[in-house]
N, C-alpha and C positions, 0 to 999 in steps of 0.2 A: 602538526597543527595546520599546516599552510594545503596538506591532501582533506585534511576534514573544512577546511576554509573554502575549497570549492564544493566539495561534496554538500556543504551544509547548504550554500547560495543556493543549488540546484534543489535541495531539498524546501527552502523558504519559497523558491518559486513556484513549486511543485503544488505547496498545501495551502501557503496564506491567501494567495487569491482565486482559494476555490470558493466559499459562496460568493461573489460576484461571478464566475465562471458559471454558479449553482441556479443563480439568479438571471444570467445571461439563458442558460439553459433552458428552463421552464418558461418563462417570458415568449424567448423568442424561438426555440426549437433548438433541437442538436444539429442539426445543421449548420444554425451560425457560429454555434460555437465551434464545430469541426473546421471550419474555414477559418477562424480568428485564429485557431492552432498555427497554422500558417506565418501570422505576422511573427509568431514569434521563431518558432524553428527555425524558418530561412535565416534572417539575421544573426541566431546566436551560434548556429552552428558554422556559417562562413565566419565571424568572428572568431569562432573559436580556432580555427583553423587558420586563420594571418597571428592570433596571438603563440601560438602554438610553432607556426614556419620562421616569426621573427625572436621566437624565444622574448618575450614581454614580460615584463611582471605578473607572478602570478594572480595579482588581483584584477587583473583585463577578465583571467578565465574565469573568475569569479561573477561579473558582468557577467559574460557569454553562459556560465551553466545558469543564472538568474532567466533569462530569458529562455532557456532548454526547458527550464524547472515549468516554467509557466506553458510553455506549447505540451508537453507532456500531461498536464490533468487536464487541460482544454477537451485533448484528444480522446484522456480514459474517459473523461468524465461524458460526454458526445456520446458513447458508447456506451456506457454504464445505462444513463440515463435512457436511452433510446430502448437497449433490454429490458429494462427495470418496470418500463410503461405499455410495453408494448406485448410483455406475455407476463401476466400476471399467476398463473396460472399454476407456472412450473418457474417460480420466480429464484429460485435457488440454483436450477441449472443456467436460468437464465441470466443470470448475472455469473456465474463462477466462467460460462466463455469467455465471452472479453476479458475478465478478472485472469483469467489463466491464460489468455492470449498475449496479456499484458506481462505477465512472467517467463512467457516462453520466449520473448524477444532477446532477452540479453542470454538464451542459449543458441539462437539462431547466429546474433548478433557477435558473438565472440568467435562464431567458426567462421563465420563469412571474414571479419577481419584477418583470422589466422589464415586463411586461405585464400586470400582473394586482393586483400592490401596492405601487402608486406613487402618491405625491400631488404638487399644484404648489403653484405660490408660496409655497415657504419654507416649509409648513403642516409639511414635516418639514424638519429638518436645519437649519442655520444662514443656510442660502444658498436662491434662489430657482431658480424652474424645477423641472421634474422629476424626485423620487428619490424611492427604494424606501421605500415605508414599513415599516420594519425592524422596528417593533411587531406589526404585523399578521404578518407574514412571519412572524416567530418564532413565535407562534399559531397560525399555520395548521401549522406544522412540526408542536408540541405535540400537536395534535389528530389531525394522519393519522399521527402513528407509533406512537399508541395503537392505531390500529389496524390496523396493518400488523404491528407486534408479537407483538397479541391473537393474529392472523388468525394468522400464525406459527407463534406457543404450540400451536394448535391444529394445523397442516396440516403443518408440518418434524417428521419422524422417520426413523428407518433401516427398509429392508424389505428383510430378507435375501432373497437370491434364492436356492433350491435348487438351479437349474442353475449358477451361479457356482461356480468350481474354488476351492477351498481353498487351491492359490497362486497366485490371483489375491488371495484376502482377507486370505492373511497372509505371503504372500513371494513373491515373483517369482523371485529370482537364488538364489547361492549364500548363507549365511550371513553376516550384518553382522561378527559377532565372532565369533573363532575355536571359545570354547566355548557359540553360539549352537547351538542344537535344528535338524536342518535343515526342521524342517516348521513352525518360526517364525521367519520372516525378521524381520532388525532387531530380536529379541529371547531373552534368555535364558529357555531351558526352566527353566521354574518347578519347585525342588525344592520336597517337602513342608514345609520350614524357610518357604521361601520364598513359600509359599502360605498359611501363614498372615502372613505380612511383607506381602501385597497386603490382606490385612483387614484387621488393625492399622496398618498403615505408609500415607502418602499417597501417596509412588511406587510403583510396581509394578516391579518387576523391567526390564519394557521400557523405562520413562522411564529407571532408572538407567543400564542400556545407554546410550540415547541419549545423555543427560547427561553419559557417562564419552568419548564418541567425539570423539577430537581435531578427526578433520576437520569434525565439525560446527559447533566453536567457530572454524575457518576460514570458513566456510560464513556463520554466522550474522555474523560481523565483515564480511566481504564484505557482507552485505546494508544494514548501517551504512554501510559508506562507499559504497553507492550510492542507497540510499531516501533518507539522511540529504539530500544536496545539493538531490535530485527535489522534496525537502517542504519545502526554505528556499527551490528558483525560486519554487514555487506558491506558498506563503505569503506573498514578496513579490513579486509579478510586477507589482502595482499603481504601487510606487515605483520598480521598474526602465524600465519602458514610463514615466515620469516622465520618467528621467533621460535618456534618449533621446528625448522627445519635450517640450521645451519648450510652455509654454501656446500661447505667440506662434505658434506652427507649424499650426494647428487652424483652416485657413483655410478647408479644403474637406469635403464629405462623407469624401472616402477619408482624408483625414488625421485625421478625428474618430474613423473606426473604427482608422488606425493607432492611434491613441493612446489607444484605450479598453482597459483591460483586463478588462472583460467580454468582449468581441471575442475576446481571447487566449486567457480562460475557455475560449469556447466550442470556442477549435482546438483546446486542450491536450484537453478532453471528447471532442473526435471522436474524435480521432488516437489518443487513448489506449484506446476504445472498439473501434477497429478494429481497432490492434494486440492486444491482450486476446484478440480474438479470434480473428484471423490466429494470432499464437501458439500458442493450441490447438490450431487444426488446423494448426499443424506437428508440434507436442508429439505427437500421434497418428498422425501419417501420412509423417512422414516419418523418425520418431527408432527410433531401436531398439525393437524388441518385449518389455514387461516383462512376457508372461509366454511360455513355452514353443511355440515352434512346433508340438508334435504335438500341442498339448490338443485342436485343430480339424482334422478331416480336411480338406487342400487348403487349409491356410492360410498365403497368401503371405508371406512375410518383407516388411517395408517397405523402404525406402533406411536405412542405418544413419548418419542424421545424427544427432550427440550433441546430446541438448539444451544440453552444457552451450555447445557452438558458438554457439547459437539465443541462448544470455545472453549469449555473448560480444558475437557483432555487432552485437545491441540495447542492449549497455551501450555499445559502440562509440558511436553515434549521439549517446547523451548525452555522450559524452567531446569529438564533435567542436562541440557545442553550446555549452557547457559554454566551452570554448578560442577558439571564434567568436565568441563574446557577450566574454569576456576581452580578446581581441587589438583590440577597438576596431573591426571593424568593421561592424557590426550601426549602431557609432556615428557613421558616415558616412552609413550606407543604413540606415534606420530604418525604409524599406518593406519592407525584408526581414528584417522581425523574426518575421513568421510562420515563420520557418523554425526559429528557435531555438522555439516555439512546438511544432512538428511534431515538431522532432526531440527534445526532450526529454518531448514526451506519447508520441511512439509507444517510442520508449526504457523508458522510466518504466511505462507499462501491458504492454508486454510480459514484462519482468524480473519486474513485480507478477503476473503470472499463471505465467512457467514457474519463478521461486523455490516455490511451493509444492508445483506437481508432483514436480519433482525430489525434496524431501520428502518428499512420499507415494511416489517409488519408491526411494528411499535406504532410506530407516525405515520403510517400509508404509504402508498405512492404518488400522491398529487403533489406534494412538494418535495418529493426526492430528491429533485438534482439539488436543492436549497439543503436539506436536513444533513444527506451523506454528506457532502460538501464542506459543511460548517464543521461538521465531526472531523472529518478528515484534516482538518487546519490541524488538529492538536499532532497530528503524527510529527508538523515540522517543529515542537517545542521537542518533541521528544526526540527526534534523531538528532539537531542541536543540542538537549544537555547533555544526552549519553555520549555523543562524538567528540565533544569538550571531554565530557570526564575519559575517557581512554584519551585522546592526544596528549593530556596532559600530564595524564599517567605516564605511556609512553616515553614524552620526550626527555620527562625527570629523568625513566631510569638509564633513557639511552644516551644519557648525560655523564652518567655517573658510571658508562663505561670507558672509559677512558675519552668524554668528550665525542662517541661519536654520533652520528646521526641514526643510526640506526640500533635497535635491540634486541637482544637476545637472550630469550629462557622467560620462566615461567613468573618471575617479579614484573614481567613488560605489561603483561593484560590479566595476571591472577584474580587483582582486586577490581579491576573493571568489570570483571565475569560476576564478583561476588554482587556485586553492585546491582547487576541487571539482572541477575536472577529473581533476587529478590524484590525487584523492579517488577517482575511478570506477577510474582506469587501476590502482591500490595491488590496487582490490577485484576485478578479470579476473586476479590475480596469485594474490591469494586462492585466488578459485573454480580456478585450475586448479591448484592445489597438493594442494587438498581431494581434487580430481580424477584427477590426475594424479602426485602427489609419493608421497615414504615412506608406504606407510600406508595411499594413497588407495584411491578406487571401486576403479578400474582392478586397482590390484594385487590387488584382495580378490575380483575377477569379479563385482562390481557394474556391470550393464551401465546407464549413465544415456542 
């Protein structure tokens, strides 16, 4: 409970204040927002690392990943939002970079640690042999994302393009809502009332829109019960690869990397990386065309696969992972734990890149960094309930082995597993209601 107690801080600082992060962003450019990234990293990560050298109560770290949580979407979101506006075009690769830049770091990130700050004999940690020196590590964080930040501040902006179609930048399809302007998609034509209500008022008219559209709050509930489950595997995958892998087991090389979950780290980092980016270029190449065929002389139509297919069959993957790890037998064959590994990174980085496209061709791109933003809050309810329900799962049964802290075998996460699976399959019911039901895309000739 007390490893999901910081993972979660970092998680609530991650999502809750992304629309003001969303709001900072549009307003006043990714730039400022890439420099605000700043206040917070410096701080939480030297923090983290005097709570960490003085052995403090675990709830200091909790504090420190709170402020992690918050420099971390400052930084995606800087990024996100800067692609998202600034090629509209190819907007599915365009966002699945950064999206997969932002996965590939903690594969980067675990080898650098393993190799670069680590100390022996016991000089860190309670035990001897080789581990990460977590002081140093957090210092080094501190230090380059000042200026990575900085460099940011300075370099992320928007730069309109004069040849870009005007419905490319403000609507692709027919209007979101019935008494929408048809030359502003996903928003209501600003009356004179109403334009002064965008200077006095902190929503605009378009958030309101968004805000008021049902299927979005299908939309975003869906992205809960599937990000939610993704962020309680990763957060605890250390004590899963546990309970499947006894100490006594760790006889040979290949069983040391079974059972390491840096190892796992690094598959979820690939897989997640390549889907990110595979996903793109489906999102582009093979999904329906969101803007008009004749804006370009001799412009092929694509295949008209829906993206919202492309979520379905990638949330698929976590569903069968998810039920695989549940049903026990991962718990037999624990060599083939790379697979729940795979299939819930390629799962997971995929859905994490075509949820926001979709976004940006639902609601546009003028208020993106506001819309993904506000969506993305929901991931922090959901890595919070699922993280609760496993820790508490967990701790029960690792109580009930004779008192100790830790557990083993397949009663530790069975029913956690069962939980989230069916967690994913609630949210493919979701997405295609939004999609598909009274009300939906479809009916409205929003082509996703």
């Amino acid at each position: 409970m007390e490893v999901n107690a910081v993972s979660i801080a970092g998680e609530l600082g991650m999502y809750l204040p992304v629309p003001i992060f969303g709001y900072i962003c549009d307003t006043y450019g990714p730039g400022r927002l890439s420099l605000l990234s700043t206040l917070f990293f410096t701080p939480g990560y030297l923090w983290a690392a005097y709570v960490y050298s003085n052995k403090l109560a675990y709830t200091n770290m909790t504090m420190a990943f709170l402020l992690i949580g918050c420099g971390t979407s400052s930084m995606y979101l800087s990024a996100v939002t800067t692609c998202a506006k600034n090629f509209t075009k190819k907007r599915g690769l365009a966002l699945a970079l950064p999206i997969a830049a932002f996965g590939l770091s903690s594969l980067w990130m675990s080898q650098i640690a393993n190799s670069v700050f680590y100390c022996r004999d016991g000089s860190v940690g309670d035990s001897g042999g080789r581990q990460v020196d977590i002081t140093k590590l957090f210092i080094f964080f501190a230090v380059l994302l000042v200026a990575i930040g900085s460099f940011g501040g300075v370099a992320l902006g928007v730069y309109p393009d004069d040849h870009e179609s005007d419905v490319v930048l403000h609507g692709e399809v027919e209007p979101l809502l019935p008494e929408s302007h048809p030359d502003h998609y996903g928003s209501v034509s600003p009356t004179p009332s109403q334009e002064a209500e965008i200077q006095s008022g902190w929503l605009s008219p378009q958030q309101k829109a968004f805000l008021s559209d049902p299927t979005m709050w299908f939309f975003a509930a869906a992205v809960l019960l599937v990000m939610g489950p993704g962020e309680a595997f990763i957060n605890n995958m250390g004590s899963i690869v546990h309970s499947i892998n006894p100490a006594d087991t760790k006889n040979s090389l290949y069983a040391q990397y079974r059972a390491d979950p840096a190892f796992h780290v690094s598959v979820i980092a690939l897989t997640s990386t390549v889907a990110r980016l595979f996903a793109g270029l489906l999102s582009d190449y093979i999904a329906p065309s969101v803007q008009p065929a004749s804006t370009e002389p001799g412009h092929k139509k694509p295949m008209g696969i829906s993206r919202m297919w492309l979520i379905f069959f990638f949330s698929g993957l976590m569903i069968a992972a998810h039920f695989l790890l549940a049903s026990g037998f991962i718990q037999k064959n624990p060599s083939l734990f790379w697979i729940i590994s795979s299939f819930l990174g390629t799962g997971y980085g995929a859905v994490f890149t075509l949820a926001p496209t979709v976004v940006s061709v639902v609601w546009g791109v003028e208020g993106f960094g506001f819309n993904w933003s506000f969506v993305i809050t929901f991931t922090a309810g959901g890595a919070t309930l699922f993280g609760l329900i496993y820790a508490s799962i967990y701790d029960s049964e690792a109580q009930k082995q004779a008192g100790s802290e830790t557990c083993w075998g397949l009663q530790c996460y069975s029913e956690s597993f069962w939980i989230m699976g069916s967690s994913v399959s609630v949210a493919i019911a979701a997405w295609f209601w939004a999609w598909r039901g009274r009300g939906g895309w479809a009916e409205r000739g929003i082509v996703v």
